[in-house]
C-alpha positions as CSV (number, residue, x, y, z in Angstrom):
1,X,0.0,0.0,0.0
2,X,1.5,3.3,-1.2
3,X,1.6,6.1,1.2
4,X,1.5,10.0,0.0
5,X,2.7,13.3,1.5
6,X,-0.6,15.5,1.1
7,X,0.4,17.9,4.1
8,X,0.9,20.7,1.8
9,X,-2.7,20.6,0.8
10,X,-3.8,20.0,4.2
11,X,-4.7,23.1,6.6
12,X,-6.6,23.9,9.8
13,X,-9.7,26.1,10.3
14,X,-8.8,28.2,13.1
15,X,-7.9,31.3,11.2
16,X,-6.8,33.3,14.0
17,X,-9.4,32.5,16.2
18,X,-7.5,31.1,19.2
19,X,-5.4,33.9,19.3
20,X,-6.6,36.7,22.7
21,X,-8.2,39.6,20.3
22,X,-7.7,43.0,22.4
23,X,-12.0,43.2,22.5
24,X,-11.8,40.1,24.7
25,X,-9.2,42.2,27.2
26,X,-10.8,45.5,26.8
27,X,-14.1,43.6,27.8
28,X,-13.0,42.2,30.6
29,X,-11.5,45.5,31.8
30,X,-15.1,47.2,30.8
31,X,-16.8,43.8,33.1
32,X,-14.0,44.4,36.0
33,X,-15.3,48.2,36.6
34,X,-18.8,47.4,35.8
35,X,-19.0,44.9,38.7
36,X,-16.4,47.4,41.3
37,X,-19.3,50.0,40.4
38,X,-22.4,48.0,41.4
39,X,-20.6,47.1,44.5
40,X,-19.8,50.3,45.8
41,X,-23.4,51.6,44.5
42,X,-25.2,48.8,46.7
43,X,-22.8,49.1,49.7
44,X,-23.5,52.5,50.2
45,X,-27.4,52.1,48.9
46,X,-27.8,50.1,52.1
47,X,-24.9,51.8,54.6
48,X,-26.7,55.5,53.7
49,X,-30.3,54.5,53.6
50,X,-30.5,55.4,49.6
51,X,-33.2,53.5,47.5
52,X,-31.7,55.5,44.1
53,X,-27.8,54.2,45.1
54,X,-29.3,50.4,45.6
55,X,-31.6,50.2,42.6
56,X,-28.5,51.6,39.9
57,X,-26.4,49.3,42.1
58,X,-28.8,46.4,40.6
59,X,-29.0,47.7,37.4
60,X,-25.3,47.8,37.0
61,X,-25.8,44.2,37.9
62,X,-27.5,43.5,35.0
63,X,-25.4,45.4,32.9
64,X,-22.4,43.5,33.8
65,X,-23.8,40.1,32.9
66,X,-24.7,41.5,29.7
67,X,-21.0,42.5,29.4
68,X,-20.1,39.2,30.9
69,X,-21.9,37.3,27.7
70,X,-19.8,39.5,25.3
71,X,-16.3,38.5,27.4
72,X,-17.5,34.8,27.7
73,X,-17.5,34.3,23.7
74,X,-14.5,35.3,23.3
75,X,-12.9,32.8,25.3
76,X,-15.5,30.2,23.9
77,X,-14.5,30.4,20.7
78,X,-10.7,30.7,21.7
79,X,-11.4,27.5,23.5
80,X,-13.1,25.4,20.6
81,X,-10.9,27.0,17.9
82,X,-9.6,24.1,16.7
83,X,-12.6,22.1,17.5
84,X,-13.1,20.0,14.1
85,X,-16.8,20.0,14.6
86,X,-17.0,23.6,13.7
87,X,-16.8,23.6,9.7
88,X,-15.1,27.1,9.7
89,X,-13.7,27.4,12.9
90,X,-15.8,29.2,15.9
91,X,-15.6,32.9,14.6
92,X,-19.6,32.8,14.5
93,X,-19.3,32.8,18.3
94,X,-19.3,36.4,17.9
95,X,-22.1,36.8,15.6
96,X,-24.0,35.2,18.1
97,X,-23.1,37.3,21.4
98,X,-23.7,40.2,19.4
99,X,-27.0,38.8,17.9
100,X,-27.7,38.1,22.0
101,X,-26.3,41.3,22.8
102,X,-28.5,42.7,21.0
103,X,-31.9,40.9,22.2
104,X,-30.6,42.3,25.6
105,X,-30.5,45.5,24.7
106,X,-34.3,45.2,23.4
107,X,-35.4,44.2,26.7
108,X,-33.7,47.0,28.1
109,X,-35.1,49.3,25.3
110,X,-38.6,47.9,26.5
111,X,-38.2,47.8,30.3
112,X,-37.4,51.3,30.3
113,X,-40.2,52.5,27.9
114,X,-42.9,50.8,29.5
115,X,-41.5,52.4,33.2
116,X,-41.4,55.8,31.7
117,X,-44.9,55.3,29.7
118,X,-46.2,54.6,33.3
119,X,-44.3,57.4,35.2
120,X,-45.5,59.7,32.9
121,X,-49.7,59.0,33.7
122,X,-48.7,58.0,37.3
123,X,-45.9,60.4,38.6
124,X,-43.7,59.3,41.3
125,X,-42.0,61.7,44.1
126,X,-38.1,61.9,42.9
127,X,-35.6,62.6,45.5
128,X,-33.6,65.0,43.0
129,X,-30.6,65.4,45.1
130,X,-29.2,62.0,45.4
131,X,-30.9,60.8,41.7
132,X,-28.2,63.5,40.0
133,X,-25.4,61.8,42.3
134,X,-26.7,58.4,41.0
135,X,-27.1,59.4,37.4
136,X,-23.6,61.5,37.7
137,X,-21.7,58.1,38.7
138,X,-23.3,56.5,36.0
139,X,-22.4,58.4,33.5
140,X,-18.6,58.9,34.7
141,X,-18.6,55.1,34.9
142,X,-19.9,54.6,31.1
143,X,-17.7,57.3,29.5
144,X,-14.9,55.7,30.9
145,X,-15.5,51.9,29.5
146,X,-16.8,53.2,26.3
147,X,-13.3,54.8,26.0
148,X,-12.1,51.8,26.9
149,X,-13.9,49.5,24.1
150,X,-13.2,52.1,21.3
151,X,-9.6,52.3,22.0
152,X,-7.2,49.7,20.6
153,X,-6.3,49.0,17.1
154,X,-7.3,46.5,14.9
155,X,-7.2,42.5,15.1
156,X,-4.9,40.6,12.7
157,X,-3.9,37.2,11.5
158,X,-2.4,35.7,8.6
159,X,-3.7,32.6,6.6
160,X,-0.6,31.1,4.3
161,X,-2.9,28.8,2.5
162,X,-5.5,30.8,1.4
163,X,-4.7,34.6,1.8
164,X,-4.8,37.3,3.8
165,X,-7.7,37.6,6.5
166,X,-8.1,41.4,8.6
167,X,-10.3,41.6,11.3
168,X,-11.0,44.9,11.6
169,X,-13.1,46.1,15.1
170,X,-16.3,47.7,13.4
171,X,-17.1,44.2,12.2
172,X,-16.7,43.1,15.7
173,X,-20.5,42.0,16.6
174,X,-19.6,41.4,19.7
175,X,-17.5,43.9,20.5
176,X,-20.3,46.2,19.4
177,X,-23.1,44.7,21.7
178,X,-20.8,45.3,24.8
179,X,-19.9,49.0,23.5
180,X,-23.9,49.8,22.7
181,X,-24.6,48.3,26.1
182,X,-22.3,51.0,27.8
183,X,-23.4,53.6,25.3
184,X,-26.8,52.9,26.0
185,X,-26.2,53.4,29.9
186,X,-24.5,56.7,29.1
187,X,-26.7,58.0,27.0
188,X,-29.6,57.3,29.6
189,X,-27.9,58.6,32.0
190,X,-27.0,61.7,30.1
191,X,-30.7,62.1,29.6
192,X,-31.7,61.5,33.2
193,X,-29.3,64.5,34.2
194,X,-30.8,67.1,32.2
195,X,-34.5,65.5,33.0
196,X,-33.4,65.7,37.0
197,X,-32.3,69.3,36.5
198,X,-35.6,70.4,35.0
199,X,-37.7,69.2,37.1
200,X,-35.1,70.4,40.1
201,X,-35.0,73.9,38.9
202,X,-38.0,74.4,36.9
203,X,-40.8,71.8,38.7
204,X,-40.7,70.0,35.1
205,X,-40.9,66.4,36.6
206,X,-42.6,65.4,33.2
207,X,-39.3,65.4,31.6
208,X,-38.0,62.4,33.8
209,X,-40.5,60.3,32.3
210,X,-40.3,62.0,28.2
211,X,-36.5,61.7,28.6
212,X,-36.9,58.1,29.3
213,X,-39.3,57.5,26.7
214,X,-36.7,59.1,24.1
215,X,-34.0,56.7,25.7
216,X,-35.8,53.7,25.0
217,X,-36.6,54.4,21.7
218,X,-33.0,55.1,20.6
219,X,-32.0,52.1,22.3
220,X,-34.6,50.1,20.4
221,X,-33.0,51.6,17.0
222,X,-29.3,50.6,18.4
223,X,-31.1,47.0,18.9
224,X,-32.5,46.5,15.8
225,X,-29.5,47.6,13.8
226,X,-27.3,45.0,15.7
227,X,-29.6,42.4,15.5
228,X,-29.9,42.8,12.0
229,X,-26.3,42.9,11.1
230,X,-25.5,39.9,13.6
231,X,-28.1,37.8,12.2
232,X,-26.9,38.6,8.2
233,X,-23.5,36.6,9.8
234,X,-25.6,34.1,11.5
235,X,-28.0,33.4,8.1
236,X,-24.3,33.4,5.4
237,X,-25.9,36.1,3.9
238,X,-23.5,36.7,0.7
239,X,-21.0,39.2,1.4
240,X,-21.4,43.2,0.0
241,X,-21.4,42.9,-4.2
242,X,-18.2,45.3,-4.1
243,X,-16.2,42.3,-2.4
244,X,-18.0,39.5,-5.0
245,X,-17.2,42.0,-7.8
246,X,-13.8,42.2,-7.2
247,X,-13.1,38.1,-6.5
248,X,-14.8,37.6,-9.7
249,X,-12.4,40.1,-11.6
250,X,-9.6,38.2,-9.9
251,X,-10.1,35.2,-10.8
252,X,-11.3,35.1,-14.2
253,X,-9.7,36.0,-17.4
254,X,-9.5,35.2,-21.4
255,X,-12.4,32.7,-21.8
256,X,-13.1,32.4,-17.9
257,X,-16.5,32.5,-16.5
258,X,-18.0,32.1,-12.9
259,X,-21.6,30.1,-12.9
260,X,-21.3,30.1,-9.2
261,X,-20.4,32.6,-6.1
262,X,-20.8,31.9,-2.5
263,X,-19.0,34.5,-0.3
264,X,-19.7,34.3,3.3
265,X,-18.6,35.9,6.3
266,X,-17.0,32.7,9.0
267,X,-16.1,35.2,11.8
268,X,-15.2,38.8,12.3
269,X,-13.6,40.4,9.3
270,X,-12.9,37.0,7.7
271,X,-14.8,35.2,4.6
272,X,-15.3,31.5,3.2
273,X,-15.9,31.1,-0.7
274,X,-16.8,28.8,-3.2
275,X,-16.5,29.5,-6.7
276,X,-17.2,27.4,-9.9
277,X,-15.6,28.3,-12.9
278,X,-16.5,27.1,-16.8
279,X,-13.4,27.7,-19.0
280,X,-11.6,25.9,-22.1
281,X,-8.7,25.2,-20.3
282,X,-9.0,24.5,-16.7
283,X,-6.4,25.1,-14.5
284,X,-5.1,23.7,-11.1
285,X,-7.2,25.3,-8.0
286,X,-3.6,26.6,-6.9
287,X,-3.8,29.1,-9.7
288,X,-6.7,30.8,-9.0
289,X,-6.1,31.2,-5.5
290,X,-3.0,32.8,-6.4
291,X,-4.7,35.4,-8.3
292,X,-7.0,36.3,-5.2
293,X,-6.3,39.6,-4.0
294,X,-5.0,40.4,-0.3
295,X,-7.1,42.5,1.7
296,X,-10.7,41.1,1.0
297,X,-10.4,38.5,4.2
298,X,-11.2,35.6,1.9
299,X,-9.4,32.8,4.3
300,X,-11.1,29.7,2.7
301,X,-11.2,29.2,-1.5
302,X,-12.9,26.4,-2.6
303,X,-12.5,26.2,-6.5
304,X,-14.8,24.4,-9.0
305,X,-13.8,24.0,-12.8
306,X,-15.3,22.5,-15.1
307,X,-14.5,22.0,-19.0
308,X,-16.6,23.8,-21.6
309,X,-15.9,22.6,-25.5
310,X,-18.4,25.0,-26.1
311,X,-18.1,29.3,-27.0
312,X,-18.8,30.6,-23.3
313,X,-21.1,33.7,-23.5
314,X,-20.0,37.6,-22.0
């Protein structure tokens, strides 16, 4: 029985995934402060008396489990990287955090309209005093781990077999869904400040309630924009016609055509594709994928050919 040497056509389907990507560190930072915060909220809720200081204290608890989802698929999908029952490697972990992410954040989106809708027929007394104290730390809190999860660069890793895959932080899913969690948090407590001041200064205590109403509906938008992107990962919706434009370009030439074109996004910033090509005079797989531009995150080329004796139409 002969045996062959086929390493050199043989690869793995990690493609950078079990590498620590700086989101996964700056989220953990963002989940470390969270959870300090809603200590130090509920301590002194219950030390001073202070129903506002206990109940952020509990929502900060919520917000850090939220956070804590985001941090734990990253090292999920670190962990199962080279799991070989994931076709592509685990990069849709992050799809899916964000896609949950952003489900969260539409619970939020209605919990907080339905408690302003309700304030706003049935107003409650506010203690304004320690409300802007609570709102104040909130907000100083948020700024500072939205800084965090903006900051940093971007992730890369390098494919020899099949290219050059970026992945670049906005197509982060999950990076996103921790950073519109904070943001969300900021900008409610940004709008809880100036709604606390009205109705401090100018017996507006309407605008508690209205401010809250406006909250939750940009929230909601923030939601739905996540969960659609997320889900066009989680569904292999086919990649942005510029990128499939430019693949076919590549790889076709003299009496070339492409009859078929997956393109696919596998994780964040990287691509699978399958291409099936009708020519005269087919060529190894090899060449093609040679002719694949860098840049385009393509990480996986599968090629097709098939022999036409035939004219092949434009």
């Amino acid at each position: 029985m002969h045996t062959h040497d086929t390493s050199r056509w043989e690869h793995k389907h990690v493609f950078g995934q079990d590498q620590v990507k700086s989101g996964e560190r700056r989220t953990l930072i963002v989940v470390l402060i969270t959870l300090t915060a809603m200590v130090v909220e509920i301590t002194a809720g219950i030390a001073f008396g202070s129903m506002a200081l206990l109940a952020d204290g509990l929502h900060m608890g919520s917000h850090a489990m939220a956070l804590g989802v985001a941090f734990g698929a990253y090292v999920v999908a670190r962990r199962f990287a080279g799991d070989e029952r994931f076709s592509f490697g685990t990069g849709k972990f992050n799809a899916l955090a964000g896609f949950t992410g952003a489900l969260l954040l539409a619970v939020f989106a209605i919990g907080v309209g339905w408690e302003s809708v309700t304030r706003l027929m049935r107003p409650v007394d506010i203690a304004y005093s320690q409300a802007v104290i609570v709102a104040v730390i909130g907000l100083v809190v948020n700024v500072v781990c939205a800084i965090i999860l903006m900051g940093g660069g971007h992730d890369h890793h390098h494919d020899g077999a099949h290219g050059h895959g970026h992945a670049h932080g906005h197509e982060d899913h999950n990076l996103r869904a921790a950073y519109l969690h904070v943001l969300a948090d900021a900008v409610t407590s940004v709008l809880a400040i100036v709604a606390l001041l009205g109705g401090m200064f100018f017996g507006a205590a309407w605008l508690d309630a209205a401010m809250g109403i406006v909250g939750a509906l940009l929230i909601a938008r923030w939601s739905a924009s996540l969960m659609r992107s997320s889900a066009m990962v989680l569904l292999d919706y086919q990649a942005p016609a510029a990128v499939r434009e430019q693949i076919t370009q590549a790889l076709t030439c003299d009496d070339e055509k492409i009859v078929d074109l997956h393109v696919w996004s596998v994780g964040p910033g990287i691509r699978a594709a399958i291409v099936s090509i009708v020519t005269h005079h087919p060529k190894p797989p090899e060449v093609y994928k040679r002719r694949l531009p860098e840049g385009l995150g393509v990480v996986h080329l599968t090629v097709e050919t098939h022999r036409c004796e035939q004219r092949i139409a434009a």
